[in-house]
C-alpha positions in Angstrom: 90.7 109.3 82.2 91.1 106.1 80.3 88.3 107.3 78.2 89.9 110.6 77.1 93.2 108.8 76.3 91.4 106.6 74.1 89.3 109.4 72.1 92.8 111.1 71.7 94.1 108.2 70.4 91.1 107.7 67.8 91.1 111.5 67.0 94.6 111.1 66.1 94.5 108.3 63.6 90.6 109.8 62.3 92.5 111.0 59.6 94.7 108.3 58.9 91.3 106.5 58.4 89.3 108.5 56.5 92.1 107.8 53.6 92.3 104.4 54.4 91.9 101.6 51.7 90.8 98.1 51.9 94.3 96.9 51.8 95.7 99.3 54.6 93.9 99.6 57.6 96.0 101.0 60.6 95.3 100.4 64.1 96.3 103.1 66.9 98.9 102.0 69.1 97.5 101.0 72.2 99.6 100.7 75.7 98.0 98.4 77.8 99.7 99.7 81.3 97.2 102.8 80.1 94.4 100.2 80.8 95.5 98.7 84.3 91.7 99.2 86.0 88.0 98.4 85.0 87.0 94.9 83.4 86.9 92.7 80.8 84.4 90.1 80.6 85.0 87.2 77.5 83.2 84.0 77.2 82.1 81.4 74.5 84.7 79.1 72.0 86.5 76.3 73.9 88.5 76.4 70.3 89.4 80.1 70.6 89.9 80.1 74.3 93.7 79.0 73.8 94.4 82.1 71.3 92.3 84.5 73.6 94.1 83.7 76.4 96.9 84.0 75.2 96.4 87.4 73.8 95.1 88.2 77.2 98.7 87.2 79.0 100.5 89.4 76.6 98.1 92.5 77.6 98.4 91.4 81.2 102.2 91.3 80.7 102.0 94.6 79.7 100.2 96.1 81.9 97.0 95.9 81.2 93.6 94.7 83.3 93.3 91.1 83.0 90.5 89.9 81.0 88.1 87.1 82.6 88.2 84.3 79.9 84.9 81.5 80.1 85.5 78.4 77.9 81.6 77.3 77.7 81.0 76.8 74.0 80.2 79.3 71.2 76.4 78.8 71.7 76.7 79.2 75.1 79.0 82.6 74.7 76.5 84.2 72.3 73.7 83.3 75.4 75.7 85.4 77.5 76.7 88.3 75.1 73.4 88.7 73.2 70.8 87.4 75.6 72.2 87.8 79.2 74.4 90.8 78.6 77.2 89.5 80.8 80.3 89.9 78.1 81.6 92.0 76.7 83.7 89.8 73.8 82.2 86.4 72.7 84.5 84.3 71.3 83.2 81.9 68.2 84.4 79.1 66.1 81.2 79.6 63.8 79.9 83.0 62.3 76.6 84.2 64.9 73.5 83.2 63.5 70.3 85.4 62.6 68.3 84.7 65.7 71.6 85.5 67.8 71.8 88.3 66.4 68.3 89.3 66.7 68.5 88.4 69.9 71.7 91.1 70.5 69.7 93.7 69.2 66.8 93.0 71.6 69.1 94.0 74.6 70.6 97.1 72.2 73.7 95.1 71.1 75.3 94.9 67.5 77.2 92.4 67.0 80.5 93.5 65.2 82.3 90.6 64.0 86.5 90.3 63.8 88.2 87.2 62.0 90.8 86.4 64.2 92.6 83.3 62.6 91.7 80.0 61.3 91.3 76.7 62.4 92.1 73.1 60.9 89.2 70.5 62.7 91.2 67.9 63.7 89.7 64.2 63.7 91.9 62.9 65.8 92.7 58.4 66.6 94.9 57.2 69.7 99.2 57.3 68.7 97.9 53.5 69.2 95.7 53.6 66.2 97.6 51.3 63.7 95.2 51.1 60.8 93.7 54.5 60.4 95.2 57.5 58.4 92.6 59.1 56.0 89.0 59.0 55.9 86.5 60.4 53.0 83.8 62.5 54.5 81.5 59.5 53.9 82.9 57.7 55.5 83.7 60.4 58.7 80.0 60.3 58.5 79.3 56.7 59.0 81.9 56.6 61.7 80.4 59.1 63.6 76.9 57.7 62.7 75.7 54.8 61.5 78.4 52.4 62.0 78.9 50.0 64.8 82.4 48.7 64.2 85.2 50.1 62.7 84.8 46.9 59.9 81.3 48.4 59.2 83.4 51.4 57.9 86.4 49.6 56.0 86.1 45.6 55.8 89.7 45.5 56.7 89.7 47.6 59.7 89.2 45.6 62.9 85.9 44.3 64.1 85.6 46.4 67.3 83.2 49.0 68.3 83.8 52.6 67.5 83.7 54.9 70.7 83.5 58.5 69.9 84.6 61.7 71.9 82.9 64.9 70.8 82.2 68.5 71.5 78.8 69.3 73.3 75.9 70.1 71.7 76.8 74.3 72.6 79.9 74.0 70.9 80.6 76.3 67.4 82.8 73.1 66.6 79.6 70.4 67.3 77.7 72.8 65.2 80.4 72.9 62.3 81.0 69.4 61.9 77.2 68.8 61.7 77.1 71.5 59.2 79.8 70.3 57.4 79.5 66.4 57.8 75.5 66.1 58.2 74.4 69.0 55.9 73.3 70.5 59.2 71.3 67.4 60.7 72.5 66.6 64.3 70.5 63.5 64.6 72.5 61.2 63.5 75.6 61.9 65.6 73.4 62.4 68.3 71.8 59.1 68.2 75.1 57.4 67.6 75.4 57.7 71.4 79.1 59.6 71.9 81.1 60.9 74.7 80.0 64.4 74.8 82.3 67.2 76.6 82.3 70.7 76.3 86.2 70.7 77.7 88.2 69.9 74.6 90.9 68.6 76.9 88.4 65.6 78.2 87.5 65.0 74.9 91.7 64.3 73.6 91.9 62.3 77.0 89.0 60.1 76.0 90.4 59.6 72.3 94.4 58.8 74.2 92.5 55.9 76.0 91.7 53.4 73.1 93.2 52.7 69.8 89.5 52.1 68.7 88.3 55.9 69.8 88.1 58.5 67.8 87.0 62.8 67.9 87.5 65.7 66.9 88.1 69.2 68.1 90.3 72.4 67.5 93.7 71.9 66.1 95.6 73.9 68.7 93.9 70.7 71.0 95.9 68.1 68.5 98.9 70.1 68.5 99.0 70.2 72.7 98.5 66.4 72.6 100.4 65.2 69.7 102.6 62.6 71.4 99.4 60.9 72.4 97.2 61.2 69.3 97.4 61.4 65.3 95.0 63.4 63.0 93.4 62.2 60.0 93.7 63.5 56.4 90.6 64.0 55.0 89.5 63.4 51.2 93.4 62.8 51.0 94.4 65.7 52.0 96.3 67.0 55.4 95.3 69.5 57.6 98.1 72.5 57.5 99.0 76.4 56.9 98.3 75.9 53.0 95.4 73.6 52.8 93.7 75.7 55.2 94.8 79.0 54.1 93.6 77.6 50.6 90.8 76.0 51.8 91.5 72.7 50.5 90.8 70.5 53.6 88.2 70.1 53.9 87.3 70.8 57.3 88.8 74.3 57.5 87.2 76.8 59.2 87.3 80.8 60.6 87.4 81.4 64.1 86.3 85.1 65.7 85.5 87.3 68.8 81.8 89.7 68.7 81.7 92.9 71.1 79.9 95.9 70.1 80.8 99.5 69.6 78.5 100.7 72.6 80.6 98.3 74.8 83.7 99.7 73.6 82.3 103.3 74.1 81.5 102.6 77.7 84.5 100.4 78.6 87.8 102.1 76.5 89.6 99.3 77.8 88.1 96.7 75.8 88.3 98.6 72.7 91.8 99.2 73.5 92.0 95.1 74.3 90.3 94.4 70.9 92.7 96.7 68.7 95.8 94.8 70.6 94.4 91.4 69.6 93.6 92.4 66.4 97.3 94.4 65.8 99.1 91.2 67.6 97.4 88.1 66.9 99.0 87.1 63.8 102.4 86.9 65.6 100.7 84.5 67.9 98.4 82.3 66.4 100.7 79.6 64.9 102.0 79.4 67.9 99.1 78.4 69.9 98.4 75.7 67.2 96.4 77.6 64.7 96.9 79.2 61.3 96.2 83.3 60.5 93.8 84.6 58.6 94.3 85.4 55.0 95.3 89.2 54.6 91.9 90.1 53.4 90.1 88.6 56.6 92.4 90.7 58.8 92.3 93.8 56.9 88.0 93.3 57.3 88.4 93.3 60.4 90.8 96.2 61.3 87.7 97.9 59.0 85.3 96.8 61.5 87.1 98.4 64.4 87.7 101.4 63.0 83.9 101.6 61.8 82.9 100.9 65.4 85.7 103.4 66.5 84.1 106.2 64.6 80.6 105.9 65.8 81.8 106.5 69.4 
């Protein structure tokens, strides 16, 4: 049944489509209390996992099945979506590699990819932190590498060892920062010997404990501890909705979910899911604690649905 509503409901708006343009990309209306049985399995980003699961309490709220949401890294999502074949959304705060998506098309998956906001990496000191407010990305570097103390960094910062709180090593936001910070070389924050976690909420309790510790994780995790914590400016300039919807910080970055049109064909219920987060999520995603995605990015991905839509 669920299945026939949902062919209606792309028959319907086929022809709205097929004169779509890149700026106006409608999605059907979906009702989730149409969707109440079946599953939806969703793993990967501890970063997205706040904005999923929220999306996923509006659908519920509505009526609709309630999605399963995993918080296991984005490296560890794409191992369940394109190698294991247990999801069927993978939620990512990096873009899927090559060999991820090689691997997807191995078990007969392609990966369709939906921008679903943006995130401002937030480098993050204890509210006790009296002497740090902005860091150069050299010198982020040497904090999170080389340096011992925080007076190995800046000679009048105090003379006290730097402890550091950061994502796992399966973590999209590990492998951004390294990217971003290392040109790609984990080594050196690696052999700086940090607190690794996977849970981002550890990681902000670790930071809260010292004024001399200091990590970094998803905004949204800054904004749900901001009593307890400050964020950095980087290069001089302060993470919010302009400089990361201009991509002046430096640190800003897109976050997504993957599925796959065959999944959607043989579970209507998350294709219906998919074309509620994507209709809804821009009225949510400040909220949460992170910023939307420019226009374009949105509109490329309503594209992508209806692409997927019209190959079932």
């Amino acid at each position: 049944m669920y299945r026939t509503i949902w062919l209606l409901l792309i028959a319907a708006f086929a022809p709205l489509w097929a004169g779509a343009s890149e700026t106006d990309v409608d999605l059907p209306a979906v009702d989730p209390l149409e969707y109440f049985e079946g599953e939806i399995v969703t793993a990967g980003s501890s970063t997205v996992f706040p904005l999923s699961e929220r999306m996923a309490e509006l659908w519920t709220d509505e009526g609709g099945v309630a999605p399963s949401i995993a918080s296991i890294g984005s490296g560890a999502g794409f191992e369940r979506f394109c190698v294991e074949g247990e999801t069927d959304i993978s939620n990512a705060s990096r873009a899927i590699k090559d060999s991820e998506r090689e691997s997807c098309k191995a078990i007969g998956r392609d990966a369709i990819e939906f921008r679903v906001g943006t995130d401002a990496l937030a480098v993050t000191v204890s509210a006790e932190n009296d002497f740090a407010s902005d860091v150069s990305l050299e010198e982020l570097a040497m904090i999170f590498s080389s340096a011992d103390t925080w007076s190995d960094v800046r000679a009048e910062w105090p003379n006290v060892a730097i402890q550091r709180f950061i994502p796992g090593t399966d973590s999209g936001t590990f492998d951004y920062f390294v990217e971003e910070v290392f040109d790609e070389d984990e080594e050196p924050i690696l052999s700086a010997n940090p607190q690794l976690s996977e849970d981002d909420n550890v990681l902000a309790q670790g930071i809260t404990g010292s004024p001399y510790a200091i990590g970094f994780f998803g905004y949204a995790y800054y904004v749900e501890n901001q009593d307890a914590l400050n964020i950095l400016s980087i290069e001089g300039i302060e993470a919010n909705a302009q400089t990361t919807d201009d991509g002046s910080y430096p640190l800003a970055r897109p976050l997504y979910i993957y599925s796959d049109a065959g999944i959607m064909a043989e579970k209507p219920q998350v294709a219906a899911f998919i074309s509620f987060y994507l209709g809804n999520v821009n009225d949510e995603v400040i909220d949460v604690g992170y910023f939307p995605a420019s226009a374009s990015a949105l509109i490329a991905a309503k594209g992508a649905f209806r692409d997927a839509m019209t190959e079932i």
